[in-house]
Wavefront OBJ file of the C-alpha trace (Angstrom):
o trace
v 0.000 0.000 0.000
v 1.667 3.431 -0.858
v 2.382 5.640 1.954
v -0.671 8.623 0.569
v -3.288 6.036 0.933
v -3.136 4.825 4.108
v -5.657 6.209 6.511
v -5.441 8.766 9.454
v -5.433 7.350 12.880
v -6.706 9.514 15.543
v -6.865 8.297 19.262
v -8.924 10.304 21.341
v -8.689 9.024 25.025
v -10.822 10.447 28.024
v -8.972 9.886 31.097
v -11.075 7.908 33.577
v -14.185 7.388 31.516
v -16.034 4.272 33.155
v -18.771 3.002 30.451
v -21.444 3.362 32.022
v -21.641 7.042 32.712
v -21.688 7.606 29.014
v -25.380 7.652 27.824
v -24.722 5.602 24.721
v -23.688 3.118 26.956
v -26.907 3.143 28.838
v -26.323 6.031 31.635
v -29.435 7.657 32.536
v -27.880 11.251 32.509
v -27.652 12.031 29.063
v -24.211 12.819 29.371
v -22.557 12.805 26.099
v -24.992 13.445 23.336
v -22.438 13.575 20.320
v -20.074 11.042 21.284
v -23.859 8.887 21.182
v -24.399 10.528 17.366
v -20.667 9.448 16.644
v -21.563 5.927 17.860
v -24.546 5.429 15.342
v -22.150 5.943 12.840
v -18.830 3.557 13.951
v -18.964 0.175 16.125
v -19.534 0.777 19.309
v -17.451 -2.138 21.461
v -20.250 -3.026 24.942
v -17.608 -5.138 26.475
v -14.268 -3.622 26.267
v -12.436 -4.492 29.361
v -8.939 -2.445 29.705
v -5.666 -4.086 30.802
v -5.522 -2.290 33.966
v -6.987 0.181 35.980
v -4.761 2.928 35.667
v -2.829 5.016 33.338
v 0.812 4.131 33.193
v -0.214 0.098 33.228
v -2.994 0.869 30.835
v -1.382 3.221 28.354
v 1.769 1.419 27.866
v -0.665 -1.633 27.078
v -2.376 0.430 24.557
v 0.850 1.518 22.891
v 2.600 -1.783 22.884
v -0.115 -4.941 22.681
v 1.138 -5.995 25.770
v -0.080 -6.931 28.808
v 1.346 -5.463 32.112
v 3.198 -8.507 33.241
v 4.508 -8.118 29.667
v 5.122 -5.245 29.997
v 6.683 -4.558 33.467
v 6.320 -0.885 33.232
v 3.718 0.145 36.918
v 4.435 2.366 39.635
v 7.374 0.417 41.136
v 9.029 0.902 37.611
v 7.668 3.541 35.524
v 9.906 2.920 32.612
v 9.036 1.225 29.674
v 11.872 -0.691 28.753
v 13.512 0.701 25.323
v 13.714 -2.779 23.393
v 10.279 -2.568 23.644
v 8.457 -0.890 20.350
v 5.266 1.099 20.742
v 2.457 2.119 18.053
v 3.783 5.957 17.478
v 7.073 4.079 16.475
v 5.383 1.753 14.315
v 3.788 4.446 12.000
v 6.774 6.558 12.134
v 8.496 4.311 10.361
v 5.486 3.469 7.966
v 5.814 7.490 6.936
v 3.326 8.845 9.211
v 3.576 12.276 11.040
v 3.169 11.324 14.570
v 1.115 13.808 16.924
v 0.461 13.425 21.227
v -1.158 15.929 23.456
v -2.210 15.586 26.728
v -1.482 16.916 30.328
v -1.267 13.695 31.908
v 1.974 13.617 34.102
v 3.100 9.682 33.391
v 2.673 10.177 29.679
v 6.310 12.274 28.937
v 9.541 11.012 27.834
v 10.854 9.742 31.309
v 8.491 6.794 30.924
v 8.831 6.198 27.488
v 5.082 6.228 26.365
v 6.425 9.689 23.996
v 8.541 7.375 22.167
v 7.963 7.610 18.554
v 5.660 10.726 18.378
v 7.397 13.837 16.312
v 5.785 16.001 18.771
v 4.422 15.368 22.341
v 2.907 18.368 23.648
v 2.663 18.615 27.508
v -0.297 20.918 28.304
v 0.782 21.027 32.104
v 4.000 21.952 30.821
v 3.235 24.679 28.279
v 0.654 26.092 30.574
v 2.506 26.379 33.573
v 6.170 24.980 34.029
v 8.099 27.822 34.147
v 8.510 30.362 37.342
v 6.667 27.987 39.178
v 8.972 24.958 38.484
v 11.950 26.482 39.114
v 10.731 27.579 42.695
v 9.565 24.104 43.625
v 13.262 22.587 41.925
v 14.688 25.093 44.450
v 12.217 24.460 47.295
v 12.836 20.372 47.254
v 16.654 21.366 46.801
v 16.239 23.582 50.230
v 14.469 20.620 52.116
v 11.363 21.974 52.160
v 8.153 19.072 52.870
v 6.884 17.429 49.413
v 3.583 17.719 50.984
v 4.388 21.751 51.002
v 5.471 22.091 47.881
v 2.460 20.105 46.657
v 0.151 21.908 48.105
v 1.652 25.656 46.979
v 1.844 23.934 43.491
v -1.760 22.677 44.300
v -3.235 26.413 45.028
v -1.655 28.018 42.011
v -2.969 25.190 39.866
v -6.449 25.723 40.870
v -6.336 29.499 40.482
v -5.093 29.043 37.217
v -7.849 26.343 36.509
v -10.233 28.632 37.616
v -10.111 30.996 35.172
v -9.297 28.206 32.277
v -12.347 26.308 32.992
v -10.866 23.294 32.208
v -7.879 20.611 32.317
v -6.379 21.658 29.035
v -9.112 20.281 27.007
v -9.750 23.456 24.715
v -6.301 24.295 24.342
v -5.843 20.750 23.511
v -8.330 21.523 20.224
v -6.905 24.920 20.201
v -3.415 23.249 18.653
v -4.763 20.648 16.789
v -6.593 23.098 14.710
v -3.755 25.105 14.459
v -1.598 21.469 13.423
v -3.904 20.891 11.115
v -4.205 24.482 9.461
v -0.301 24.194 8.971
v 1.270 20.598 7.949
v 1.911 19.086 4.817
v -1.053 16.886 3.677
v 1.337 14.456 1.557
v 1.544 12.111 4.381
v -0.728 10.378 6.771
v -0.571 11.370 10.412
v -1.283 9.873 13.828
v -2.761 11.818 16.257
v -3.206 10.382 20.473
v -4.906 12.633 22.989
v -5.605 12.016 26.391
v -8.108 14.477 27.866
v -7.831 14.517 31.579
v -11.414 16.276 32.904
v -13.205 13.423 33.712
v -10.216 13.048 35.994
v -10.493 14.364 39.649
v -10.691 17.057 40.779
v -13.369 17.078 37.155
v -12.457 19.811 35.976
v -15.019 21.964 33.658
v -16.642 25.291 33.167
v -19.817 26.008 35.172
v -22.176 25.856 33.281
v -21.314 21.407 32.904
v -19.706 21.832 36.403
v -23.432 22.080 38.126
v -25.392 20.682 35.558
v -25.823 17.465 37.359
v -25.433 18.099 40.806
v -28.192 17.468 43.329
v -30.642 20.489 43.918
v -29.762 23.092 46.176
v -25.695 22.201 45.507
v -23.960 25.509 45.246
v -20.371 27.347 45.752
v -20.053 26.728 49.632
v -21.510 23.276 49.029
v -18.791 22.125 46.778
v -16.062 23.378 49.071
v -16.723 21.480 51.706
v -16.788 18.579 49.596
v -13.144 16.590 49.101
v -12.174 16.423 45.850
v -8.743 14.405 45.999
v -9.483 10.481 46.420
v -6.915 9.598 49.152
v -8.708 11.663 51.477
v -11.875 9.212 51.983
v -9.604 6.049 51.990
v -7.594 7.588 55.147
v -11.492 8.557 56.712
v -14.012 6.346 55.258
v -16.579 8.022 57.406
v -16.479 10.971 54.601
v -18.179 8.219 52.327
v -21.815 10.000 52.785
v -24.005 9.659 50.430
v -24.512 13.382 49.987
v -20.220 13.978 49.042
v -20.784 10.657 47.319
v -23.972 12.382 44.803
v -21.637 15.401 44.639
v -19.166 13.808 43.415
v -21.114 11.660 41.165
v -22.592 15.299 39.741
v -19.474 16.327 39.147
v -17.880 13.596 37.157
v -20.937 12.948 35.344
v -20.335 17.434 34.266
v -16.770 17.047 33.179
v -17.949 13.834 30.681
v -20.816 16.380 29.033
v -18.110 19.200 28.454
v -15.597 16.527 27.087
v -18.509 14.959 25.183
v -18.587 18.976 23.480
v -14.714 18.951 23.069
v -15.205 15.085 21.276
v -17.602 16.338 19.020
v -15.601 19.947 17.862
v -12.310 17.481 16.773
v -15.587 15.631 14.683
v -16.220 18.674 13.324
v -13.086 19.893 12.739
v -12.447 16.378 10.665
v -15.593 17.093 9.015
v -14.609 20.408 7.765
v -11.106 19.314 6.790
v -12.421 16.521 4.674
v -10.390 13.750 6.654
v -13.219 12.819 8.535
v -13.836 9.451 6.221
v -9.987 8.667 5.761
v -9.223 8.769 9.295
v -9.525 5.158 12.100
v -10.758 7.274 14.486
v -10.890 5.597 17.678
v -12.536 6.665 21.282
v -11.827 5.090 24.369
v -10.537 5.273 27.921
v -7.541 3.970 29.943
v -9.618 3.174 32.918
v -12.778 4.111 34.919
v -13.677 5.573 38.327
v -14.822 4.143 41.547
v -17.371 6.900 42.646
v -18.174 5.598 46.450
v -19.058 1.781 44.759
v -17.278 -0.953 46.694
v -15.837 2.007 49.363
v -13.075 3.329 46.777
v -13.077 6.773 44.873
v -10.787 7.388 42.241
v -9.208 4.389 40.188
v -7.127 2.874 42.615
v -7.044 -0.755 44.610
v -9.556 -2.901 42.536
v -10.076 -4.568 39.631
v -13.808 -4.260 39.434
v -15.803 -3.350 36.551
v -16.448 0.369 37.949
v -12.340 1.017 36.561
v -12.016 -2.057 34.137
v -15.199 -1.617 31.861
v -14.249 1.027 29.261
v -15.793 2.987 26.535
v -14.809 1.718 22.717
v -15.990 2.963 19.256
v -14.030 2.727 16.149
v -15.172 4.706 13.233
v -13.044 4.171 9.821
v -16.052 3.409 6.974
v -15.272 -0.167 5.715
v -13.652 -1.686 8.513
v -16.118 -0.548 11.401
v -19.566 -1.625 10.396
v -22.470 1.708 10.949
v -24.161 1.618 14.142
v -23.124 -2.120 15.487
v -23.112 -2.910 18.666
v -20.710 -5.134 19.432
v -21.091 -8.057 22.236
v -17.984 -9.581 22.460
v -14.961 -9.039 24.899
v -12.344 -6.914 23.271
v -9.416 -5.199 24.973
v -7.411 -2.391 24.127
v -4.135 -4.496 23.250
v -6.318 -5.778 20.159
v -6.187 -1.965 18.639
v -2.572 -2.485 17.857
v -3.514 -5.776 15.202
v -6.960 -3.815 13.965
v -4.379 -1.198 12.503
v -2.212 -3.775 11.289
v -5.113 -5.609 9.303
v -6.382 -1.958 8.049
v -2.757 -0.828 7.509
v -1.786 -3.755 5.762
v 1.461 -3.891 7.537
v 3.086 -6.042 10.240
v 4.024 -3.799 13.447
v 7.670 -4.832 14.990
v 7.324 -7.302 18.050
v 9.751 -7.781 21.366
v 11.861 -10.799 20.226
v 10.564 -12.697 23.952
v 7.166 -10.726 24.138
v 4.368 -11.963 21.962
v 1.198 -9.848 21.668
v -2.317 -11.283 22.509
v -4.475 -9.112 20.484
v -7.082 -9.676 17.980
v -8.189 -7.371 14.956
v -11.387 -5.812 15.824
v -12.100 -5.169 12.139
v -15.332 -5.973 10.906
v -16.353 -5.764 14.948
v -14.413 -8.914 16.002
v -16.060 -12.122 14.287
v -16.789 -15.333 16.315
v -13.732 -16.559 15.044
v -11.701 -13.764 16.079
v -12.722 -12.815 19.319
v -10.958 -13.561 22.458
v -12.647 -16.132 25.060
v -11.318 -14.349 28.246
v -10.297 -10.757 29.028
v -7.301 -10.321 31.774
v -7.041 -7.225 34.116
v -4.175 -6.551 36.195
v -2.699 -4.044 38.820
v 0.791 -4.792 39.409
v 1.760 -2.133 42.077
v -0.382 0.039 44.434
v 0.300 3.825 44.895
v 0.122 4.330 48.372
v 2.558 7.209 49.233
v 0.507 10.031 49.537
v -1.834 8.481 52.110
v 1.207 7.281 53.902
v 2.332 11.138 53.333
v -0.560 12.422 55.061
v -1.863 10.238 56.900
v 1.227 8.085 58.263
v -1.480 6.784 61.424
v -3.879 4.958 59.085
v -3.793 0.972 58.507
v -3.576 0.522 54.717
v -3.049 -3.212 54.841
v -6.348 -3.499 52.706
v -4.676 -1.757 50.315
v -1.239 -3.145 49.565
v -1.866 -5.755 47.329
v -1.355 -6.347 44.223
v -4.859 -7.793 41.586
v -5.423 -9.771 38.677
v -8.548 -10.691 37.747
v -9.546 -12.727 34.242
v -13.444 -12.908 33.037
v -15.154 -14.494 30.150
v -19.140 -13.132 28.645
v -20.610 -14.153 32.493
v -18.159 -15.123 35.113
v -15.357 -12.887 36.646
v -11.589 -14.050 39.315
v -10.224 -11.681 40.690
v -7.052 -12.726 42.554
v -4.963 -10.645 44.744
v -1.280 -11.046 45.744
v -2.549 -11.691 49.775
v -4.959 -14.590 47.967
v -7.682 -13.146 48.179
v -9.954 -14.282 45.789
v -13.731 -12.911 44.503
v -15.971 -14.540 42.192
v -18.757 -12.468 40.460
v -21.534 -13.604 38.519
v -21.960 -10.413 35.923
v -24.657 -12.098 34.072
v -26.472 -11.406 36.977
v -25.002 -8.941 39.192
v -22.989 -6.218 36.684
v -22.384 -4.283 40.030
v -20.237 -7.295 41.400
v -21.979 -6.686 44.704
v -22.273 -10.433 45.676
v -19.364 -12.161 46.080
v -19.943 -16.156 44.651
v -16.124 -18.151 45.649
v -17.377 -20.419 47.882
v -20.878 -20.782 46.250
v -19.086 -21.748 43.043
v -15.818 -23.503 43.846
v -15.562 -25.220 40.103
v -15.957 -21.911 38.437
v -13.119 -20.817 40.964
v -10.904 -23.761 40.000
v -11.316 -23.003 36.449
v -10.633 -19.525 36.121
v -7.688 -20.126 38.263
v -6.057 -22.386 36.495
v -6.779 -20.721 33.142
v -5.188 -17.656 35.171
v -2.050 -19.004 35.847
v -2.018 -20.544 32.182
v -2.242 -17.424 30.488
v 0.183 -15.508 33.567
v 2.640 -18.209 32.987
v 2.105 -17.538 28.917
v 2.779 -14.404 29.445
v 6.274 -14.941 30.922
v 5.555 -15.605 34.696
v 6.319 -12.801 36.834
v 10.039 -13.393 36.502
v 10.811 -13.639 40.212
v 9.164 -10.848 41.116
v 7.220 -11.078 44.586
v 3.830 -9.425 44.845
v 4.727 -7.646 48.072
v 4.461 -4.397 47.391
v 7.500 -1.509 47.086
v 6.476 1.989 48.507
v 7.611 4.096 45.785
v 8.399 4.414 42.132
v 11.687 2.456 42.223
v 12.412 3.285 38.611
v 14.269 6.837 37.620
v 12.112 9.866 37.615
v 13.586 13.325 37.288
v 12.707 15.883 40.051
v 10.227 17.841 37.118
v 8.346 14.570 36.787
v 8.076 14.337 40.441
v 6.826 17.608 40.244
v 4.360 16.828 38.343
v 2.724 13.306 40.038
v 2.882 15.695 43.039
v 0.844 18.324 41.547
v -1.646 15.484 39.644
v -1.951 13.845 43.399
v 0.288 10.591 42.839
v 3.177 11.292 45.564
l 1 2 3 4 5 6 7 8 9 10 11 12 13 14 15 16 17 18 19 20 21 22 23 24 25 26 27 28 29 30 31 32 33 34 35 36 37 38 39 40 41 42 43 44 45 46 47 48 49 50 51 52 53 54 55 56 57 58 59 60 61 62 63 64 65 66 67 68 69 70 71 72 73 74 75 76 77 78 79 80 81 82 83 84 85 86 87 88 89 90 91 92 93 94 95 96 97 98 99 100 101 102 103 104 105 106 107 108 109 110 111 112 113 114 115 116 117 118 119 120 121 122 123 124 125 126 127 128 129 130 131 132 133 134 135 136 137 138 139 140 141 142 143 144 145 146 147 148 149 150 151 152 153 154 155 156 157 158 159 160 161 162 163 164 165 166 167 168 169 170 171 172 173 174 175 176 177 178 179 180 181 182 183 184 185 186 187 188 189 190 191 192 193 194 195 196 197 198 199 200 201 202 203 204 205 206 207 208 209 210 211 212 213 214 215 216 217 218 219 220 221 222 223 224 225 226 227 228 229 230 231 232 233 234 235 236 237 238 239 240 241 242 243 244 245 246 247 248 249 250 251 252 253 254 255 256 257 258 259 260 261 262 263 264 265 266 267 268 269 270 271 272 273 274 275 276 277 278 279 280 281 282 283 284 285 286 287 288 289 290 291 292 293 294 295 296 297 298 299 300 301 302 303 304 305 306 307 308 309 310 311 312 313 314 315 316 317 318 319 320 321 322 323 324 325 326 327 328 329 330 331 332 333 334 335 336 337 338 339 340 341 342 343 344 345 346 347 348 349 350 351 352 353 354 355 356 357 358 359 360 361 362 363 364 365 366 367 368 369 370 371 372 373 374 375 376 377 378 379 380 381 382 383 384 385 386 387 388 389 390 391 392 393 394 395 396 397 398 399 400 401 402 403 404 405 406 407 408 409 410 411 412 413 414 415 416 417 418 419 420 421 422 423 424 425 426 427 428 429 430 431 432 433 434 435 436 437 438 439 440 441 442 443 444 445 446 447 448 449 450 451 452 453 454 455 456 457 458 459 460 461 462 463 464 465 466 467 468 469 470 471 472 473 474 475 476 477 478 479 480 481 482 483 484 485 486 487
């Protein structure tokens, strides 16, 4: 195939974006209108389960075909290792122009997931990097508390944010216009965003920001309410179901304004003329635990709350109009859907075999996968140790795996703790089934370890958990995690 007619491939991820809140997807709310009129036009995927449950794990999955134990790139060692080729390298070398924007603070060079891209904008950085960097460089030189720093960094952030409106979402679209205004059409591109509203503190102008909330919520309201998830895992007793509606209203406000920003790169495609020649794809990394199971945020589970994602791939002729999809798909099978459309074999890791599928044609009988496998190799739990150094998180420090097939779901921690959930029957995974169902335990264990094992084992490696990123992080990424809330 000659480099001019291959397609566009444009990756637009929404940090945190559980499936269910999305109305095409069945949420009550009707929370993202044109993402639903995008749907009846692409294959929308109702059971895509991601890798893992939280960015680094999940977008280095999504970039390589691999699996985190594949992988090995998670909190303990945030590195992806450089033998290891990624997508944005792939179509660099296949002639494309290669495109990332986001402001999410594990996706820059120091963990590798900017590998291959021509440009990788930082938002964070752009916005906001400068005076303010070089003070806290100096501050953390001086001695001063990373819990200070973090939360000077913290106030200026929010005043900022304040009069933005949003995480960097419309200055996001703001340069992609501009991107698109200016480069050479000869060649193909590849564009990846990762839009970080739906991610707390959900971040969006006022008019989305209340939209949901309960009646009566206003100004002073919302500022008594925390915002930052470690808070009600140190005090569970701030689990009420008033903070817990608030926050629901709030998460469910940033998805509407990111639905908006979804549908003005649609447009923009649409006025271009690229909208037809471009695999546009729309997904998430993970979910959000919004009070369900006593967790906020996307931490310390593998349920369905962080694991079930949003999926729909438009691209006319690969991505039937308007199906709905059944099967279980994961985001590792994106990587062999290009190669099928592309028709063009992406490098592999000489030891590392990929496990995906081609979801073209909206993954056949024959091609779709029997089980899906989630995993969370390494718990953040620093800044609750941070601030909270008197509060038992033994619950916590484990590591998860779980693997699930159309009804039954393991999940298997590194303390063995194991939960069986019937989601045939109980999508919430509210009532736990192990020792009702011991042979459906059995199974999915053992079909567990066979695919763990597949994937290389975990090459020594104990489960017990490390307490900080043990791989090599500059002091402006730290910086950064400490601003986003991960040290």
């Amino acid at each position: 195939m000659k480099q001019r007619n291959r397609p566009n491939v444009a990756i637009l991820l929404l940090d945190c974006a559980r499936a269910d809140r999305l109305s095409c997807y069945g949420h009550r709310r009707p929370t993202t209108p044109r993402i639903d009129r995008l749907a009846e036009e692409s294959t929308l995927f109702e059971r895509a389960v991601s890798p893992s449950i939280w960015t680094l794990e999940s977008v280095t999955s999504l970039f390589t075909g691999l699996y985190p134990t594949q992988h090995q790139t998670h909190y303990g060692q945030p590195n992806l290792d450089r033998s290891v080729p990624t997508l944005a390298q792939w179509l660099a070398d296949l002639g494309y122009e290669t495109r990332s924007a986001t402001r999410n603070p594990w996706i820059v060079p120091e963990t590798g997931l900017t590998r291959g891209f021509d440009t990788a904008i930082d938002i964070r950085a752009a916005a906001r990097m400068g005076p303010m960097a070089k003070w806290a460089r100096k501050a953390a030189a001086a001695g001063l508390p990373l819990g200070a720093i973090r939360n000077a960094w913290q106030a200026l952030n929010s005043r900022i944010e304040a009069r933005m409106h949003d995480a960097g979402a419309s200055r996001i679209n703001t340069s992609i216009e501009q991107w698109l205004d200016a480069r050479e059409q000869s060649r193909p591109f590849f564009l990846f965003v990762d839009y970080m509203e739906a991610h707390g503190p959900y971040s969006a102008p006022e008019v989305d920001r209340f939209r949901f909330l309960p009646e009566g919520v206003d100004r002073e309201t919302l500022s008594r309410v925390p915002l930052e998830s470690w808070t009600y895992h140190a005090d569970p007793s701030l689990l009420t179901p008033e903070n817990l509606q608030i926050l629901d209203g709030l998460y469910s406000g940033a998805l509407s304004y990111l639905d908006r920003k979804i549908g003005e790169v649609v447009d923009l495609f649409e006025r271009k003329g690229i909208l037809d020649d471009t695999v546009l794809v729309i997904t998430a990394d993970h979910g959000e635990n919004l009070g369900e199971h006593g967790l906020v945020g996307h931490n310390y589970c593998v349920y369905d709350t962080l694991a079930h994602v949003p999926l729909i791939c438009r691209y006319p002729g690969a991505f039937p109009r308007g199906l709905r999809a059944d099967r279980l798909v994961q985001s590792i099978d994106l990587l062999p859907t290009l190669e099928e459309i592309l028709s063009s074999a992406a490098p592999e890791h000489s030891s590392r075999s990929r496990q995906g599928v081609s979801l073209v044609g909206g993954a056949s009988e024959g091609d779709s996968r029997r089980h899906a496998l989630i995993e969370y190799l390494e718990p953040n739990l620093d800044l609750i140790r941070a601030r909270r150094p008197d509060v038992d998180l033994s619950e916590f420090d484990r590591a998860w795996r779980a693997i699930r097939d159309e009804r039954w779901k393991l999940a298997r921690a590194s303390d063995g703790t194991l939960e069986l959930y019937d989601l045939e029957n109980d999508s919430g995974e509210t009532n736990e089934l192990s020792n009702v169902h011991p042979e459906i335990v059995n199974a999915l264990c053992r079909e567990l370890d066979r695919w763990v094992e597949e994937l290389g084992g975990d090459n020594g490696r104990r489960w017990s958990r490390t307490n900080s990123p043990t791989g090599e992080l500059s002091g402006e990424m730290r910086e950064r995690l400490a601003a986003f809330g991960y040290l």
